[in-house]
N, C-alpha and C positions, 0 to 999 in steps of 0.2 A: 430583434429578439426571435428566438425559436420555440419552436411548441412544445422542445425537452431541455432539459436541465440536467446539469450534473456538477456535485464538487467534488474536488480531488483534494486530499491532505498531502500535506507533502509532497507539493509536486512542483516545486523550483525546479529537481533537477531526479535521471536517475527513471526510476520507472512511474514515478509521479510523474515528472514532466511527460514520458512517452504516453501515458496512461493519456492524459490530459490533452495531448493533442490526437490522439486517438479519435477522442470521442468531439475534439472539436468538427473533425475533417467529415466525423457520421452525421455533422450537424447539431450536437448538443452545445446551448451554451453554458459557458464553464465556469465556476468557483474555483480559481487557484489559491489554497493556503500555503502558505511557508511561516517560520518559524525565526529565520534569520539570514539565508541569501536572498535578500533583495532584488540585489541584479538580476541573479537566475532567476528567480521569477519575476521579474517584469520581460525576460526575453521569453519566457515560456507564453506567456500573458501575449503580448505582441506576434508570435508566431502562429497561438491560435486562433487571432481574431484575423490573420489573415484567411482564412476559413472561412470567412462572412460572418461566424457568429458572434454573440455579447459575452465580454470577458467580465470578472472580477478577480481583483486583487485584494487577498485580504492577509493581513501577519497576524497570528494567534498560536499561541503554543497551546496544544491540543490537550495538556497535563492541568491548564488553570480552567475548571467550566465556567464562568462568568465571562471571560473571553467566547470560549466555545458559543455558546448561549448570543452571543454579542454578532458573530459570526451567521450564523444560523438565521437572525433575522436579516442579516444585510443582504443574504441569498435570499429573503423572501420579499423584501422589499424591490431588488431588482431584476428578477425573474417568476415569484410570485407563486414558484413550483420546485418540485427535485422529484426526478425520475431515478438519477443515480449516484451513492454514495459510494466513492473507494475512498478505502478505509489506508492510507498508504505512509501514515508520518510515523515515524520510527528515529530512536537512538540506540546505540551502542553504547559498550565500553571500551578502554583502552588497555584493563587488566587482564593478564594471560590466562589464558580456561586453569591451569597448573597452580597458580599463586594464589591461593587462597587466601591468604593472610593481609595479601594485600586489598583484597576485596574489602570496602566499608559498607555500610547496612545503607549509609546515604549514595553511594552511587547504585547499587542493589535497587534501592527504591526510585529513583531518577528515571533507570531505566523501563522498570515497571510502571510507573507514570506517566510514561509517554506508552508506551507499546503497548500496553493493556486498559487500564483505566480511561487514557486519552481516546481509545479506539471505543470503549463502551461511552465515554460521556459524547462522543460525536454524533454517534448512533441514539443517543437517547434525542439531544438534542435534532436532530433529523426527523424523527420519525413521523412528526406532523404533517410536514413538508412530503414526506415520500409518501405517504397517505393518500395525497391529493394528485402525486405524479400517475401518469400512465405501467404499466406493467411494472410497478419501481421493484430495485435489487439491491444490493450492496456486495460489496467485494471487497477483499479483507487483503492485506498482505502479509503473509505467512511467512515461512522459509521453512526450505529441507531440514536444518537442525530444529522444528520444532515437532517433527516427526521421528529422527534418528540423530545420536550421535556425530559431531564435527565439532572441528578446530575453530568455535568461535567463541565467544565472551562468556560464561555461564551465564548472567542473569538475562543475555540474550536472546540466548538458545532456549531458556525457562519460558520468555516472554513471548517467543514465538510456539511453543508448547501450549500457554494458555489463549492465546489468537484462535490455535487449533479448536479447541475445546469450546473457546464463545463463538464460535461462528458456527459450530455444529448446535449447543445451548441456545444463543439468536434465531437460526433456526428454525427451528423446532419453536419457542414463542410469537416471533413474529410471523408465521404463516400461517392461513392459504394468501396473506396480503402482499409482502414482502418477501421475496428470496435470499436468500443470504450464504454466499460462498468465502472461497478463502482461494489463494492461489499459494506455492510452496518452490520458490524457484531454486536452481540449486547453484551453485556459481556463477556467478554474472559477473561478467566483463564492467570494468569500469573504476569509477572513486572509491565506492565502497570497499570492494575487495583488494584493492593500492592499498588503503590505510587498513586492515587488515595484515596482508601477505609484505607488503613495505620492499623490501630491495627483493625479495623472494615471489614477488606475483609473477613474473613471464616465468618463473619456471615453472611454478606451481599450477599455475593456469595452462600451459604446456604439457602437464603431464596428468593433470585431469581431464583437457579435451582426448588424449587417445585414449584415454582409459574410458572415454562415451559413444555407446552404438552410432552416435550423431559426429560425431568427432570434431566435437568446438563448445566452447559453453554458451549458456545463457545470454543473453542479450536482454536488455528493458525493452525495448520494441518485440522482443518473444512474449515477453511476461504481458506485455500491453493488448497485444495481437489475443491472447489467451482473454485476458479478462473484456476484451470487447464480446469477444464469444458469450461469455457467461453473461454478460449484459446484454447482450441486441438475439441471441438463438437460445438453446437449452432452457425452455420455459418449463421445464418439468425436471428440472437439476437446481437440489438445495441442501444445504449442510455439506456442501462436498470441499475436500480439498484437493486441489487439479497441481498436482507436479510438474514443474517444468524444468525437467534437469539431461535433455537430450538422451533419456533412457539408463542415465547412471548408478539412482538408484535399483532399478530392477536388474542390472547388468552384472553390479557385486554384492 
């Protein structure tokens, strides 16, 4: 067991899992939730305890708090602390930003459920725990469409919108005890933006790395890399949301 703690939501796979082996490798031990890849998170689980530190595995959808709640004790019963909370489990939709018609008020809600609500019942459900942790913080996961405009779901881009807003809100209530940031990546390589971009990703991803001062997108080990920062340095950085989008929104 180690003298810090940290859970990661949603971190089977993606920048959960980068996130979560981050802070294995700084020595926290970890709280892995997932939600429905099991596999992936038992390899995420398994690759950070090579690390030397104490894993947990726990499946909870972040949308039901009685679960949440459920969760929350079994990090205290086997580590007994939490230094730190990212806040990283998130859904989508499959309906086109254009089709409105197709949008129903139950996937609208679904996805606010998870992305919003689910991120505030985690953090409530936490906050005893981070109380008792060492300099504890939380970190949130945002995205670039909840700052501006992009080709993603609406109630998506809504939901990272409102991320924006409670992590600057969280904030501002829970300090000088708590820190509480947000990170806003901006195209990232990988699953998510596949089922997104579908036969259209290599090109689209193609032609938004030249169009980046950095000329490549995002990566979950960038985003992860970032929010170890906001966790282990910047003791004097809160409400903030940290872009990581290789310069592209300041470029157009």
């Amino acid at each position: 067991m180690s003298e810090k703690a940290a859970l990661v939501t949603g971190a089977a796979s993606g920048i959960g899992r980068a996130a979560a082996l981050a802070l294995a490798r700084a020595g926290y031990d970890v709280a892995i939730n997932y939600s429905q890849s099991e596999a992936a998170a038992r390899e995420t689980a398994a690759e950070a305890a090579k690390a030397g530190v104490g894993t947990l595995l726990f499946r909870c959808d972040v949308s039901d708090d009685a679960a949440v709640r459920a969760m929350l004790r079994a990090v205290e019963e086997q580590f007994g602390r939490l230094d730190v909370l990212i806040n990283n489990a998130g859904t989508t939709s499959n309906v086109r930003p254009k089709d409105f018609e197709a949008m129903t008020a139950e996937e609208w809600d679904r996805v606010f459920a998870v992305n919003v609500r689910g991120m505030f019942q985690v953090t409530r459900a936490a906050l005893a725990l981070l109380r008792k942790g060492r300099n504890p913080c939380i970190v949130n996961t945002a995205s670039i469409v909840g700052l501006r405009p992009g080709p993603q779901p609406l109630p998506y881009a809504a939901s990272k919108a409102a991320v924006v807003n409670l992590t600057k809100t969280l904030a501002l209530n829970l300090g000088p005890d708590i820190r509480v940031n947000a990170v806003a990546p901006g195209w990232m390589e990988g699953d998510w933006m596949k089922r997104m971009l579908q036969d259209k990703y290599d090109d689209l991803m193609g032609r938004r790395a030249k169009l980046t001062p950095l000329r490549r997108c995002v990566t979950a080990e960038d985003v992860a890399e970032t929010m170890m920062s906001l966790v282990q340095s910047n003791r004097f950085v809160t409400g903030e949301i940290i872009v990581i989008d290789g310069g592209f929104a300041s470029s157009t």
